[in-house]
Backbone bond lengths (Angstrom), bond angles and torsions (degrees), N, CA, C in turn:
res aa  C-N    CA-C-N  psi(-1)  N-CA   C-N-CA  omega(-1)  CA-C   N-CA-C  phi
1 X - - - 1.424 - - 1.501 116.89 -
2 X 1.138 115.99 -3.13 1.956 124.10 -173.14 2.085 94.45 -89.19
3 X 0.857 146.06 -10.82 1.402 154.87 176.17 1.586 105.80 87.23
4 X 1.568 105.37 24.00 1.969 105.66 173.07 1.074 105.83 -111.19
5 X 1.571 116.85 158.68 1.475 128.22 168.65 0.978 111.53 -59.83
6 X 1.440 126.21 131.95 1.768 140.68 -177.78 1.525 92.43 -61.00
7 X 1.318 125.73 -53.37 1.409 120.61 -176.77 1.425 141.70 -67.72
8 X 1.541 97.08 -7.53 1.723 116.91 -161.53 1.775 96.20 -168.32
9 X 0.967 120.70 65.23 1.253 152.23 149.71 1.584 109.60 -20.37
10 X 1.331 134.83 -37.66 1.284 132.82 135.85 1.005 144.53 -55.85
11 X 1.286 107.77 -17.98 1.599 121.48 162.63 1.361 125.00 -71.97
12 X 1.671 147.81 118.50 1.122 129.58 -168.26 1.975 85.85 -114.28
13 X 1.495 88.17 142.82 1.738 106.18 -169.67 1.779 81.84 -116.02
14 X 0.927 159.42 -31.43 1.395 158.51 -171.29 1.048 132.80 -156.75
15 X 1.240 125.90 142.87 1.753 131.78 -166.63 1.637 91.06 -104.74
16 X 1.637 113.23 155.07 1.377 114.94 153.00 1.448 136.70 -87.54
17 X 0.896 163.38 95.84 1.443 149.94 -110.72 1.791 97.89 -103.46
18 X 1.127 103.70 179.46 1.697 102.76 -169.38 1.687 115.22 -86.80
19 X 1.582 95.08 -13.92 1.692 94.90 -165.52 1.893 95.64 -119.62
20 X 1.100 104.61 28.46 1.633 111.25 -170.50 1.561 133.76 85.44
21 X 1.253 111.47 142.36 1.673 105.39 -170.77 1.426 98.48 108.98
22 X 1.702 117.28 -177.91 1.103 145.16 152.98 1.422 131.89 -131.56
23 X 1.449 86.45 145.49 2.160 100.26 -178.02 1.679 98.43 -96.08
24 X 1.318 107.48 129.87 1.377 121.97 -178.13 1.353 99.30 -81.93
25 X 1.500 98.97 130.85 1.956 100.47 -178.89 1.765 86.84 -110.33
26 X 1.041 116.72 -32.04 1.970 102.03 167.64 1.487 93.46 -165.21
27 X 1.253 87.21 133.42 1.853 117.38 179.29 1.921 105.22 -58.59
28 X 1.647 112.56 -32.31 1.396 94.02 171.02 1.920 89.67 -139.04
29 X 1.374 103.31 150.69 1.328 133.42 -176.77 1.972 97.83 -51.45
30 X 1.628 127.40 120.67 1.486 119.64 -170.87 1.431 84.07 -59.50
31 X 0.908 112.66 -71.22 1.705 117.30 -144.91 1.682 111.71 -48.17
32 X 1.137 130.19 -18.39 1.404 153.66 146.44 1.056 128.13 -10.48
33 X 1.422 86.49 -83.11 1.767 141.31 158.75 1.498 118.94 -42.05
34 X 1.325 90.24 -28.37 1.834 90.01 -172.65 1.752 89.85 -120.93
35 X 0.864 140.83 21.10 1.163 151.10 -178.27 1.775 103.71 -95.15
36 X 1.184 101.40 -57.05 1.293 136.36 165.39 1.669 107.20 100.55
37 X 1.262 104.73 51.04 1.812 114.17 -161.54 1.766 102.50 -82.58
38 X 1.149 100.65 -15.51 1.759 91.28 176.34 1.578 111.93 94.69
39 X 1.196 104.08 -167.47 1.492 118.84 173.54 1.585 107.94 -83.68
40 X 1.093 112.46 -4.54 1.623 110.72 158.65 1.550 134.55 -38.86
41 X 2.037 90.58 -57.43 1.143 126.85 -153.74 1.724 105.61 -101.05
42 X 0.956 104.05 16.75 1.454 117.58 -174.23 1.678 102.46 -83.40
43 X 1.541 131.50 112.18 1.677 107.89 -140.65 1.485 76.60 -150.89
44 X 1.585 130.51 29.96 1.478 107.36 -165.99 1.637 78.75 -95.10
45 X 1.860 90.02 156.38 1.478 122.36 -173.26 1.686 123.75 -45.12
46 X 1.002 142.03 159.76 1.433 134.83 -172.66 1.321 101.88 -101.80
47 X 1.357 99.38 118.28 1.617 113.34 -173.00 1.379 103.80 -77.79
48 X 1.752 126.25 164.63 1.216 141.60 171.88 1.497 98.78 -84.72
49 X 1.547 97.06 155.96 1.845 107.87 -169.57 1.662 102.12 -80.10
50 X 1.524 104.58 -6.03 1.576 118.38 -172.39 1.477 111.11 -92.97
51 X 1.630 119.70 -4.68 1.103 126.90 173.81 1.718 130.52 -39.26
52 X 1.266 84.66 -29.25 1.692 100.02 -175.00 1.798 134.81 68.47
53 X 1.113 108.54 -131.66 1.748 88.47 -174.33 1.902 105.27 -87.41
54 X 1.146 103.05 15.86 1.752 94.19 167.13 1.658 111.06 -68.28
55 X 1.137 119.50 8.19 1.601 86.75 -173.99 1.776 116.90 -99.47
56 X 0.788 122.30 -176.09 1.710 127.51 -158.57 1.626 100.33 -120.23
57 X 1.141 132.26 161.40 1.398 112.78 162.83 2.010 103.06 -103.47
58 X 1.078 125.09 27.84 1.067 92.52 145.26 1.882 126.40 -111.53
59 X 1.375 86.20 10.27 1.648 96.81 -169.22 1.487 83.29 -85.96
60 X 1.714 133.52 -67.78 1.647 104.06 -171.71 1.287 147.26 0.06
61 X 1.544 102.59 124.35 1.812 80.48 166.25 1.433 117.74 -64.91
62 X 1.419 120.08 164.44 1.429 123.80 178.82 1.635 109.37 -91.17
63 X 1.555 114.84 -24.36 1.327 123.32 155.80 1.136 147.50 -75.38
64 X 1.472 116.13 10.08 1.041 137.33 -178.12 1.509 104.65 -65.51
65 X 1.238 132.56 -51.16 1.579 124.08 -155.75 1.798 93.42 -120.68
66 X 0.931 125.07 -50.54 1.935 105.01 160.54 0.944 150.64 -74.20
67 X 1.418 109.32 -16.89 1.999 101.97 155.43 1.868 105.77 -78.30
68 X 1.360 118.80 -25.39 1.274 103.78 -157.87 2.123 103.40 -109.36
69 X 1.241 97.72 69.78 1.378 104.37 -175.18 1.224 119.27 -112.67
70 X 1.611 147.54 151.97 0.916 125.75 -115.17 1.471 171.40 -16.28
71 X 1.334 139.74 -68.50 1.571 111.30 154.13 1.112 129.37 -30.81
72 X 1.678 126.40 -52.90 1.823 127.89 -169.91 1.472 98.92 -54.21
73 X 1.327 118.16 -58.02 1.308 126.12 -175.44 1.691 127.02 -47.57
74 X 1.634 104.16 -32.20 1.165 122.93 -178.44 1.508 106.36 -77.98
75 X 1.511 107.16 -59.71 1.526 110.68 160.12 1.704 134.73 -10.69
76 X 1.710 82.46 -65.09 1.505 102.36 -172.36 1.357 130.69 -60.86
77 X 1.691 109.41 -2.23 1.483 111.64 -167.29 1.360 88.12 -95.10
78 X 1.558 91.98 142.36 1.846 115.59 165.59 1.737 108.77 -44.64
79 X 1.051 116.58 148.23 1.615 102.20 151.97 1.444 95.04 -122.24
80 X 1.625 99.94 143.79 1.357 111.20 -168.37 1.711 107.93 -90.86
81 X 1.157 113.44 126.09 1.536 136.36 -178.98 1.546 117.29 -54.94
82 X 1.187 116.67 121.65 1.816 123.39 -164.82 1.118 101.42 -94.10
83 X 1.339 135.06 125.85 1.458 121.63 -165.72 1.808 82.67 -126.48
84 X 1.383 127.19 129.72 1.538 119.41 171.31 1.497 99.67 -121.04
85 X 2.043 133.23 152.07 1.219 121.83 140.15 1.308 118.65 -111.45
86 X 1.227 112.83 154.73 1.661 122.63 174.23 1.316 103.95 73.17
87 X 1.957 138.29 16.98 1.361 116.99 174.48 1.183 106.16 -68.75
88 X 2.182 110.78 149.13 1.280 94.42 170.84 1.536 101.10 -102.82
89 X 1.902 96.20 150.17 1.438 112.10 178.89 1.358 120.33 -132.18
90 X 1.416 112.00 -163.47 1.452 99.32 151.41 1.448 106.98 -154.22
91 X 1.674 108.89 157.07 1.607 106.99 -161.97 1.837 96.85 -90.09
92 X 1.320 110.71 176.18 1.076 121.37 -164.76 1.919 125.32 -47.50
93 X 1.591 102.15 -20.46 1.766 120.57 -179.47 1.562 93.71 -80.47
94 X 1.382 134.67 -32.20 1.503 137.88 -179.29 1.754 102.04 112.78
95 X 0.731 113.29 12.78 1.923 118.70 168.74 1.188 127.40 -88.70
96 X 1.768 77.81 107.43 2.154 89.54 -172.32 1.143 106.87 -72.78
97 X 1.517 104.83 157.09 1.264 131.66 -168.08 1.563 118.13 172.17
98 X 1.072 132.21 170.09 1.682 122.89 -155.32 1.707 86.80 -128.20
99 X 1.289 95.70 134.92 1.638 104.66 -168.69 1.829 95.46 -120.44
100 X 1.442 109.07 133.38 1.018 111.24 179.22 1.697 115.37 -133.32
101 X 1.499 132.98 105.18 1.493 144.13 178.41 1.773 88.46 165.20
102 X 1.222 107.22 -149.25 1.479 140.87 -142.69 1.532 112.79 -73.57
103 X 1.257 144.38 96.08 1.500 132.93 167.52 1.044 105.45 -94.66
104 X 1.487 117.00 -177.20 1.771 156.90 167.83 1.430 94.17 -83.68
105 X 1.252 111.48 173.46 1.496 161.84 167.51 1.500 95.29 -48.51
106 X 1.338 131.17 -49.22 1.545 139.65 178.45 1.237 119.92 -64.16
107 X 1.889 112.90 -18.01 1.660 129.47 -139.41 1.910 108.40 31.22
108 X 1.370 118.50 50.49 1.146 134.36 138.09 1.871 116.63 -64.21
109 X 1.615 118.92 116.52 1.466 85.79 163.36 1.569 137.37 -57.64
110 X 1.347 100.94 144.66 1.420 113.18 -178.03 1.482 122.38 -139.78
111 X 1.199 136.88 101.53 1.462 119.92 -140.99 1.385 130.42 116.93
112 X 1.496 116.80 177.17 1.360 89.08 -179.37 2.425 107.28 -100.57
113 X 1.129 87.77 147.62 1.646 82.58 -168.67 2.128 100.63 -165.59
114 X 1.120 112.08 150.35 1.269 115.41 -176.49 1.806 106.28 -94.71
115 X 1.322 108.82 163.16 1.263 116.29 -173.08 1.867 90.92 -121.74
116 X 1.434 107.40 133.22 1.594 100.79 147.34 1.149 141.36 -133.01
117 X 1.288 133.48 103.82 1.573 149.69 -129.96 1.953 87.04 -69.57
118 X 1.521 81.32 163.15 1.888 84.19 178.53 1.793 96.17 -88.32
119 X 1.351 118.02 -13.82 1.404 107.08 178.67 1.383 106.11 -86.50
120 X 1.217 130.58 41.21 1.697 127.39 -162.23 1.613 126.23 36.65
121 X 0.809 144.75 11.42 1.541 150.74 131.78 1.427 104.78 -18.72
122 X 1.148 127.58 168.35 1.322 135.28 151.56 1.471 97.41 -158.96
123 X 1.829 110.02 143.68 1.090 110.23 138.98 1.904 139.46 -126.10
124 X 1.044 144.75 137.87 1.526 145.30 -116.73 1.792 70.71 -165.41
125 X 1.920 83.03 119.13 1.502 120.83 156.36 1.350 122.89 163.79
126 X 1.478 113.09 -131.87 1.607 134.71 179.65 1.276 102.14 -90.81
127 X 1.423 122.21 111.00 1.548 135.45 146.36 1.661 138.29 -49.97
128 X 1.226 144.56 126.54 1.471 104.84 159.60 1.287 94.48 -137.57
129 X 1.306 128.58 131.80 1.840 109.21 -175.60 1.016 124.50 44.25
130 X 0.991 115.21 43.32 1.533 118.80 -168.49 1.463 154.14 38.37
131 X 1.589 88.34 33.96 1.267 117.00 169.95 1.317 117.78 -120.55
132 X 1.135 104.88 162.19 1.899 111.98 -159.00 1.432 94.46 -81.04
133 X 1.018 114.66 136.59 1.959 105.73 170.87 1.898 96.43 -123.56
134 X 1.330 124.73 -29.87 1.408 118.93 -170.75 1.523 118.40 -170.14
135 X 0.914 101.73 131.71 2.229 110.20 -164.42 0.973 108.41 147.04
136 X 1.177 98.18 -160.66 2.462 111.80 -157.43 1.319 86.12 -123.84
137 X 1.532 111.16 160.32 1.004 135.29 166.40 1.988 106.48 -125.85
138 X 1.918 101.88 123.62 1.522 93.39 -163.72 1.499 85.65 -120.22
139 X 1.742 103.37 136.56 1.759 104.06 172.30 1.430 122.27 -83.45
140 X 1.100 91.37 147.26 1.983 94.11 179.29 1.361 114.36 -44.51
141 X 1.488 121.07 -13.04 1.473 118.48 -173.63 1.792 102.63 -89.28
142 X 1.272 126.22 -21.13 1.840 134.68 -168.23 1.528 98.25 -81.25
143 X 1.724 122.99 -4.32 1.339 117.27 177.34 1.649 120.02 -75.32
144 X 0.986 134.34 112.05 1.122 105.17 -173.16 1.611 120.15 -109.61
């Protein structure tokens, strides 16, 4: 995991990059290579899936997309994050107020996002379905 050959420890097979991942400085270790160890000896470091467009197609795994076919695959997709301001809603007691950060699929809050009561209240925290799970509650009178 340090980006050197397990076998030749002076050899660097990969750099770490600054924002995560690794840049391949050679797909197989020289000294290896000239060893003549084969596809055995092929020992460069296990990259993060966050690596990005560095990879090669012969470095891929070959198992990547046929052992792992349906559910994993289904799993694996992002779901993309609903960010709304000023919807009006109401939190789980039935008190409108316009909630502004993170919902669900429902535009229920979900996430972290503030609530602001029509009586000036607000409350600002952790969402889940649109119920409060964790945060402050600040009164219209702490505004100053």
């Amino acid at each position: 995991g340090d980006g050197y050959c397990c076998r030749h420890p002076s050899v660097q097979i990969a750099q770490k990059k600054m924002m995560g991942g690794w840049k391949i400085i050679h797909d197989v270790c020289p000294e290896c290579n000239n060893e003549g160890g084969g596809p055995t000896s092929k020992r460069a470091p296990r990259r993060k899936s966050s690596a990005g467009g560095s990879s090669r197609g012969s470095r891929a795994p070959a198992d990547t997309e046929s052992n792992k076919s349906g559910s994993a695959a289904s799993s694996s997709k992002k779901k993309k994050r609903i960010r709304v301001k000023n919807l009006k809603t109401e939190d789980e007691h039935g008190k409108p107020g316009k909630y502004s950060g993170y919902v669900n699929d429902e535009y229920r809050p979900h996430g972290e996002g503030t609530m602001k009561y029509e009586n000036g209240s607000s409350w600002e925290g952790i969402w889940n379905e649109g119920s409060q799970v964790h945060g402050k509650a600040k009164d219209k009178s702490s505004k100053h």
